[in-house]
Every structure is written in C-alpha cells, then in structure tokens.
N, C-alpha and C positions, 0 to 999 in steps of 0.2 A: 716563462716561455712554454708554450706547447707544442709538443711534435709530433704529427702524426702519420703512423706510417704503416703502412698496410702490407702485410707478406703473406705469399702465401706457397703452401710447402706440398712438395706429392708426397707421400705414406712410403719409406723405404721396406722395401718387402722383407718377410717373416725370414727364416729357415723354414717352416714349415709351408706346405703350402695351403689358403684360406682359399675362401671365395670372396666374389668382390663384396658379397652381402656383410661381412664381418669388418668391412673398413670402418674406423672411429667416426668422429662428426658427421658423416652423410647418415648414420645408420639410425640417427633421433632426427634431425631435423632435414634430411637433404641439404644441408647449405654448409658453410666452413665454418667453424665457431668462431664466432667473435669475442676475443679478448681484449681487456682494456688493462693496459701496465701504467703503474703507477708508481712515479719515481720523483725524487729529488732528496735535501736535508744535505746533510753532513757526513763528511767521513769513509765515501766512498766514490769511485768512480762511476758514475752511474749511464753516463751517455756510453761506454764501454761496454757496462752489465748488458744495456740494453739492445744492444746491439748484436753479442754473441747469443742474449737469450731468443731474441726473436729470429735469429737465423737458425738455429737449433731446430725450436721446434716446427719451425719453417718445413725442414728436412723431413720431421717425420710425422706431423698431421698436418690436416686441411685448414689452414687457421687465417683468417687475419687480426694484425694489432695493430689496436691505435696507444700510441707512448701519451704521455703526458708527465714532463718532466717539471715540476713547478715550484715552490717555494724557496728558491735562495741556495745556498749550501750550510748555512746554518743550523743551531738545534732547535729553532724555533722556527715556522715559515705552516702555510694552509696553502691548500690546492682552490683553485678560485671553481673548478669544475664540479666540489661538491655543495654548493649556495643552488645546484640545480637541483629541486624535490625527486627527478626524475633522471639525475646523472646517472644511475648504471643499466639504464632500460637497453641501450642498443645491446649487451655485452650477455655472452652466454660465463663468463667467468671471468670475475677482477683479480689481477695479480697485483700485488702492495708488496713493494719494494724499497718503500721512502724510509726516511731517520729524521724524525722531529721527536726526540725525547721530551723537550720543554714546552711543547703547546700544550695547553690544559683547558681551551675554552668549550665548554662541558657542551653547549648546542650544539659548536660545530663537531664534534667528535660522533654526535648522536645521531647527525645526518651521513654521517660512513658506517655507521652500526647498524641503523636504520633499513637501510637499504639492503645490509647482508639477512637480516632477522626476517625481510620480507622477501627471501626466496634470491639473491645473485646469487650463487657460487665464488668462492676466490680460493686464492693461494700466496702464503704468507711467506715471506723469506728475511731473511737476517735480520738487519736491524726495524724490519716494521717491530717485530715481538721488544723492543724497547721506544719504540715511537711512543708518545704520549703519557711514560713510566710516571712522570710527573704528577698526572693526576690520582684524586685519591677516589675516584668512585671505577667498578670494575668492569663497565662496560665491555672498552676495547678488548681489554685480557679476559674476557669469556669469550668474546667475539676470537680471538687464536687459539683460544685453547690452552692456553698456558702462562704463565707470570714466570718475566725475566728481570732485572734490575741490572743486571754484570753479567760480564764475562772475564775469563782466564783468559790465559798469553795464548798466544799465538804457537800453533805446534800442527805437524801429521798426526791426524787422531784415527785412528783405525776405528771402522764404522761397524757394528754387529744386527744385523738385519734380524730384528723380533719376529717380521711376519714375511714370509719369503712369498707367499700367495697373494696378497695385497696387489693389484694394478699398477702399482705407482711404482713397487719393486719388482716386479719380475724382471729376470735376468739381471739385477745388481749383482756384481760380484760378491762372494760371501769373503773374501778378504780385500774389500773394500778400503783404502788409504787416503782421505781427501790431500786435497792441496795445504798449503797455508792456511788455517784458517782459525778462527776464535772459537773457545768454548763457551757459549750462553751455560749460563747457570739457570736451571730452572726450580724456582719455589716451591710452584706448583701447578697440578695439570687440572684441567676442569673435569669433573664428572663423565662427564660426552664426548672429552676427547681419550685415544687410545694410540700409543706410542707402535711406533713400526721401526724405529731403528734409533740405538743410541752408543752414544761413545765415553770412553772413561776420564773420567779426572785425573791428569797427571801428576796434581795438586794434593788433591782427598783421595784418590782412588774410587770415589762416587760415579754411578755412572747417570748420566745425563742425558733424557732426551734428545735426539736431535731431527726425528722426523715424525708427523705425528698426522692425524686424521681429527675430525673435529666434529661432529653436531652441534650446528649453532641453529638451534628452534628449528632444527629440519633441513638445515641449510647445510652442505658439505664444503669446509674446510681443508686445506691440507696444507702442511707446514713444515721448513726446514727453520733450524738457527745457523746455518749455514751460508756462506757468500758474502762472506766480507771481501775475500782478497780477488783480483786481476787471474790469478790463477787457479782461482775457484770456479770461476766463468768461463777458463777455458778446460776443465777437465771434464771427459765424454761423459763420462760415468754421473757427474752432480747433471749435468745438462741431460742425462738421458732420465733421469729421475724426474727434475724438476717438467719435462715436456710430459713424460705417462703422469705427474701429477695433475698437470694442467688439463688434460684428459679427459682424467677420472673426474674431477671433481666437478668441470663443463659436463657432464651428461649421469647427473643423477638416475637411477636404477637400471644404467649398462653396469655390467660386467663380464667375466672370461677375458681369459689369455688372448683369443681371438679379436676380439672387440679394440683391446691396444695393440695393436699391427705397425710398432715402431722397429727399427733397426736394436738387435743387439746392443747392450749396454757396451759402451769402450768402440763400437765402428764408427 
C-alpha cells in the first residue's frame, strides 16, 4: 500500500525576533520542501510514527510529505517505488524509517544507495540503521554512516549533546531524557560521519552514538538510533530534533540559528 499525503506547516515563531528573509525552505528554493517518508517492515507502529512525525514538523516548517508505507510487516519485504531509476527526483529530502533486516538483494539495495550518492538528502531513524544488516557488502552502512547489528533493552537513556551548535540541536535540552526507547550498539561510524549526541550503556557503561551527521559522496545525511517506541513519537523534544534534522539536511550549504526558525525544543 501507498499513502500519500501531503502537509503543510506555518514556521512557529523564534523567541527572538528574525525577518521573514531567515525562514527555512523559502530561503533556497521559494517553495515548501518536499519530503518523501518511507516506511513499513516489522516491529513497529509505523502508520502512528508517521503520522505524529508529519504533523510535527508540519508545525514548524514549510514541508510537504508523501508516505509511502510498503512491504508487509515482516523482516523481509522491498518498496515497489524504488524499481523507479528516478524515484527520489520530486523530494528535496528522503526520510527512511522502514525495518527489513533480511532483504539482501544486492541490485535492489544499490538502486536506494544509488540515488542518495547522486545528490537526495535524507534522514535515517531507528531501525532503517539495521534494515538490510544481512548483507555482507557495505553499501547501505556508509550510506548511514554507521554499522548497527543489536541493540540493548529497552530503558530512559539520558542524551549528552556533543555539538550544541549543530542546526539539528539547537535548543535541545542539555539534560535531555528520551522516552522508552532501545540502545543500538554501534560497531562503527564511517569516516564522514561525526556523532552529535550520545548516550550510555547501562550494560558496558560504553557510550553509544545516537545522533550523527553523515557525508555520503557529498550528500548530507543525518541520523538517530532512536524511535522505536509509541512514546518516542510522541516526546517534543525527539520530534523537535528529528523536524531541524529534516531541515538541515533538505537545504545543503544553509546555515545559522536564524535559518531554523522552529519553536523551542519541549513547546
């Protein structure tokens, strides 16, 4: 099934005050970014996710999305929307959201790689960073930025913000607490990518990635291991992250505080 749905959000105003020339999306292209979410697999609620997430950032940029919920609830299933050479041409930025651990068919993997290496933008969240874990060639895991296989239990992991200037984090709170949510274990991070925020192993006492930025061949990446649970989706604070993520990484070489003109982290 595919569903497509289109929203679009007025910019909640600063504390401070801007001019209208520092609003997000109008300020590269005049027009609302076009996002393309992309969701289905196993393991999570995903018609939920998808529905808090595009009203979120609905609220605080100029956006439209189209969903696309496809392959099954399985660990195994493909989206029939990437067999198109040209599937992410409408979209100023893909967000991947699915959980297909077990698919491993190496062409079609390389046609969603493909795509990112020739200039989309996206934004990675939870279980995509173990979608496709099965395969042995490393594609997909440069294309995130990082190698996952597992995660730990389920716990409040208090979040320590590396880069407090980064777009995607300003105004996070610095004693940050998510909801429920799993610890990815991360193996390792790619060269090009650079960690912005990570939390501790309750387990090892290791601390863990958990938001990161990416260079893939020129292409901006940004990533959580974050969002597993119902109430990851609904906490202000992961949704006002994940919407300046969606942002930043829709409008390569914008930057400043001014440029993300969203509401306060937590309103």
């Amino acid at each position: 099934m595919i569903l497509r749905a289109w929203v679009a959000g007025i910019l909640a105003l600063a504390a401070v005050s801007l001019s209208a020339a520092d609003e997000p999306a109008r300020l590269h292209t005049g027009k609302p970014i076009q996002v393309l979410l992309i969701t289905g697999g196993c393991c999570h609620n995903y018609p939920f996710q998808s529905a808090q997430l595009t009203n979120a950032v609905g609220k605080r940029a100029d956006v439209r999305f189209t969903v696309v919920n496809e392959g099954g609830t399985g660990t195994q299933g493909k989206i029939g929307l990437y067999e198109n050479p040209n599937w992410s041409k409408p979209y100023d930025v893909v967000v991947h959201n699915e959980c297909f651990a077990d698919t491993a068919d190496i062409d079609y993997i390389r046609k969603i790689t493909a795509a990112h290496k020739a200039g989309t933008p996206a934004v990675v969240v939870h279980c995509a960073m173990h979608t496709y874990r099965a395969t042995s060639f490393d594609d997909w895991r440069e294309f995130l930025g990082v190698t996952s296989r597992y995660h730990e239990h389920q716990s409040r992991y208090p979040v320590h913000v590396m880069d407090r200037k980064h777009p995607a984090m300003l105004g996070i709170p610095e004693k940050w607490v998510t909801a429920m949510d799993e610890l990815y274990v991360i193996e390792r991070m790619s060269p090009n990518a650079r960690a912005l925020a990570t939390s501790r192993s309750e387990k090892t006492g290791a601390d863990q990635p958990v938001v990161w930025e990416n260079n893939y061949h020129g292409t901006r990446v940004f990533g959580t291991t974050y969002g597993h649970s119902d109430d990851t989706f609904r906490d202000p604070v992961f949704l006002e992250m994940l919407s300046r993520g969606i942002v930043w990484a829709a409008n390569p070489g914008k930057e400043g505080a001014g440029f993300y003109r969203v509401a306060p982290a937590g309103k």
